[in-house]
C-alpha positions as CSV (number, residue, x, y, z in Angstrom):
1,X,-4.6,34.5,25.5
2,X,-4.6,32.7,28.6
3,X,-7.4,30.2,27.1
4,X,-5.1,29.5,24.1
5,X,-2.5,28.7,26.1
6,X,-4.1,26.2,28.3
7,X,-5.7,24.7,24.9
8,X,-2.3,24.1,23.7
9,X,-0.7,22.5,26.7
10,X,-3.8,20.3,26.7
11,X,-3.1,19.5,23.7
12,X,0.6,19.3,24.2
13,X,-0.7,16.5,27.1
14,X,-3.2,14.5,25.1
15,X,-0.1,14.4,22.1
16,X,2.4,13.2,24.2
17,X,-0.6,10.7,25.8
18,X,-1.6,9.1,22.7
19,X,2.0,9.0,21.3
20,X,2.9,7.0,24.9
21,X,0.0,4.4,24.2
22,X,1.3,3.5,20.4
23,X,4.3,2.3,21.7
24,X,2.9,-0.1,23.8
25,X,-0.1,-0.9,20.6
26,X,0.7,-3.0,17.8
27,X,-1.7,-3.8,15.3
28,X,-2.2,-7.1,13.6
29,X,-4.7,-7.1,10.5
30,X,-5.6,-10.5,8.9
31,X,-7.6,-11.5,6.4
32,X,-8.3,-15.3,5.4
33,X,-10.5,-14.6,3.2
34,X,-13.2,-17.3,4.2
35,X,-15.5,-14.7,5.2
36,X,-17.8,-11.9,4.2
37,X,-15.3,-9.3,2.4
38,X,-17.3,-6.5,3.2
39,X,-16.3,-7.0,6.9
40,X,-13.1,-6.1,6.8
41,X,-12.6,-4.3,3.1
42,X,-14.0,-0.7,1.7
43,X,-13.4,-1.7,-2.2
44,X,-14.9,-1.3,-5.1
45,X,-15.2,-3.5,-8.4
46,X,-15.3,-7.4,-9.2
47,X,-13.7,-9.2,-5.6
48,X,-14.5,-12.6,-5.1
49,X,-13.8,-15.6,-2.7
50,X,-12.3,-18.4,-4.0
51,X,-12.8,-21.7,-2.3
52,X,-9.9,-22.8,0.5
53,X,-9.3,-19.1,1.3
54,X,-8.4,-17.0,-1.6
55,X,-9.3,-13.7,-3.1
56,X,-9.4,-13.4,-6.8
57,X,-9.3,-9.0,-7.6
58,X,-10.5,-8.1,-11.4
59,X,-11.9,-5.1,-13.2
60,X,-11.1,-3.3,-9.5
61,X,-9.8,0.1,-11.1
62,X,-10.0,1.6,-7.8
63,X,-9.0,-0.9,-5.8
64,X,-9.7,-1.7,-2.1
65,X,-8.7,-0.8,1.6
66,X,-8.9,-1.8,5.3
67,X,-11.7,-0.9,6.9
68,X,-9.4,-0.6,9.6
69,X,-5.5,1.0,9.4
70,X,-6.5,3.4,6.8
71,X,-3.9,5.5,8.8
72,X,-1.5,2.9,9.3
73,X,2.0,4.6,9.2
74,X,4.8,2.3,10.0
75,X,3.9,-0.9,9.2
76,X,4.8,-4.7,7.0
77,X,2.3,-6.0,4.7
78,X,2.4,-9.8,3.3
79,X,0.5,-11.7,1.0
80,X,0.9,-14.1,-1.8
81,X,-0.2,-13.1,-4.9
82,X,-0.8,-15.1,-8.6
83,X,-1.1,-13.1,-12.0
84,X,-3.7,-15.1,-12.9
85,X,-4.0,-14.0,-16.7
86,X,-2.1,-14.7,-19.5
87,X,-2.9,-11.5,-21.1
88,X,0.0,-9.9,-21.6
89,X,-1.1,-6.1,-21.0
90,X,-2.7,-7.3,-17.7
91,X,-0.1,-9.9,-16.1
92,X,0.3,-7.5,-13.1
93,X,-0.2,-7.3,-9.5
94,X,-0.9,-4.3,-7.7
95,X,-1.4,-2.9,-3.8
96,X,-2.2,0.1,-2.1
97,X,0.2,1.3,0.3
98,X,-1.4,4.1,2.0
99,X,-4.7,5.9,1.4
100,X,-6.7,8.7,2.4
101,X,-9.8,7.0,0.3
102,X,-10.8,5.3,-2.9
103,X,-9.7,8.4,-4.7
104,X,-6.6,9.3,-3.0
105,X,-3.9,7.0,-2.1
106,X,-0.3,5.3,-3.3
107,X,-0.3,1.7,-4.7
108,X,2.9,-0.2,-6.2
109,X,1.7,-2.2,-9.0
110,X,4.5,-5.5,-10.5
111,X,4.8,-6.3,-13.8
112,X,6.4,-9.0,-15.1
113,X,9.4,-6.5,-15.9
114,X,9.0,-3.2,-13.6
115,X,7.7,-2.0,-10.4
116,X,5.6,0.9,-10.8
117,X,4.3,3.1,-8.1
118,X,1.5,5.0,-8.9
119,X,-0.5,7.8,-7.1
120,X,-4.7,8.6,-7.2
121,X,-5.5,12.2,-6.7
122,X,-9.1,12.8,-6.5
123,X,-9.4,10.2,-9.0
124,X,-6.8,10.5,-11.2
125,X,-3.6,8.3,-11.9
126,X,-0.4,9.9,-11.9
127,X,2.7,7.6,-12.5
128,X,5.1,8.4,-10.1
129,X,9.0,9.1,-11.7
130,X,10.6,5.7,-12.0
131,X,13.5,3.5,-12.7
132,X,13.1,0.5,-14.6
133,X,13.6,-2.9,-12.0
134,X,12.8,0.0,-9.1
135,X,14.4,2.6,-8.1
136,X,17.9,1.8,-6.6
137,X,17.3,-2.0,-7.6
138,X,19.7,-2.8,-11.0
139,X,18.7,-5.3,-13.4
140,X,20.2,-7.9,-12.2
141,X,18.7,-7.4,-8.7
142,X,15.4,-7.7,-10.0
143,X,15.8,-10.9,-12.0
144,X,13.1,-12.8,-10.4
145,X,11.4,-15.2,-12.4
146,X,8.1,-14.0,-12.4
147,X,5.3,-16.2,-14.2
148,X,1.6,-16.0,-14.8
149,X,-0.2,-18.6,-12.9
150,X,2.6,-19.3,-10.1
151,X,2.7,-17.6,-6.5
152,X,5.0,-14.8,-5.3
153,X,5.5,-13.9,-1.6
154,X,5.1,-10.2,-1.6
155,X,6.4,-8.0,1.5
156,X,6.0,-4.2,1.7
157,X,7.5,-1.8,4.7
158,X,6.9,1.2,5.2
159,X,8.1,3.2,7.6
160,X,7.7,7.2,7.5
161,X,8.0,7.9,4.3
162,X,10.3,5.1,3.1
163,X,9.0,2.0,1.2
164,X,10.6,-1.4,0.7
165,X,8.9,-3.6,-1.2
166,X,10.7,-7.2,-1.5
167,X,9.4,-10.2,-3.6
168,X,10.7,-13.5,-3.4
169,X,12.9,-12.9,0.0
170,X,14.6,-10.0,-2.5
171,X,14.7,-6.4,-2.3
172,X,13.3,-5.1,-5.7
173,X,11.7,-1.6,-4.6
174,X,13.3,1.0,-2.3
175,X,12.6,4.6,-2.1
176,X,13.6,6.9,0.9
177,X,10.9,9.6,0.2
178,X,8.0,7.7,-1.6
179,X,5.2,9.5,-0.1
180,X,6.5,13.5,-0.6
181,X,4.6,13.9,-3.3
182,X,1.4,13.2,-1.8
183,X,2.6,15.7,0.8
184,X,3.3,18.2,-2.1
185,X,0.0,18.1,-3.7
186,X,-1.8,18.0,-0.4
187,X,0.1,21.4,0.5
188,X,-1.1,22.8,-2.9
189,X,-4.7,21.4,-2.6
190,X,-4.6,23.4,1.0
């Protein structure tokens, strides 16, 4: 016994070390995409540069993560994104918020009329429940303008398990426990 208890208030002290170090640690990821993708991305499908800094994402089912932050847990992501098709069934724009891998992980994904989160579970796409315009977001809200070809400033916060996801300068996504259901499955998988 007396082995497992000095294992546990060491690991009681490295906890309560580690937690004192975050708080001083922020982390700043940046990408200007001038530069070899493969440096700071784990992704998989058609991602290109495009000239002056860019990144054009197609046929990328699976999408892409950070090589570093996989774990990121409270955190705000920006980026400007175009729909750059006019195809109607693809004018959407899409982001992984937190991942364990390629095959596991939550992305919000923007249509022209809805945001809708979806969740990867060993490869397989659930739809998470939703609201048309977002949950908690009404119609009018969301009213954003939203046009193939022409930038949006995208903004995502996370913090626990809440998600904010604002487009525009507006609030169009909100959900106080986004990522229970990961939790839920991951109990079940256990």
């Amino acid at each position: 016994m007396l082995l497992e208890d000095n294992f546990r208030k060491d690991l009681r002290s490295l906890n309560h070390k580690i937690s004192h170090l975050e708080s001083y640690v922020s982390m700043v990821f940046e990408d200007d995409f001038n530069t070899d993708l493969e440096k700071n991305w784990h992704y998989q499908g058609k991602w290109d540069l495009v000239p002056d800094g860019g990144l054009s994402v197609t046929q990328s089912e699976k999408g892409g993560i950070t090589r570093v932050g996989q774990l990121w847990t409270d955190y705000s992501f920006e980026f400007t994104a175009v729909i750059a098709t006019t195809v109607e069934e693809h004018q959407c724009i899409g982001w992984i918020v937190r991942a364990q891998d390629l095959s596991n992980y939550y992305m919000i994904q923007l249509n022209l009329a809805e945001v809708r989160p979806h969740l990867r579970v060993g490869g397989r796409w659930i739809t998470a429940p939703q609201k048309k315009y977002g949950d908690a977001i009404d119609k009018a809200r969301f009213k954003l303008s939203i046009k193939p070809k022409e930038p949006i400033e995208i903004c995502t916060e996370v913090r626990g398990s809440e998600i904010r996801v604002y487009a525009k300068g507006k609030e169009i996504y909100h959900k106080q426990k986004f990522f229970s259901i990961l939790q839920t499955l991951s109990n079940l998988r256990a």
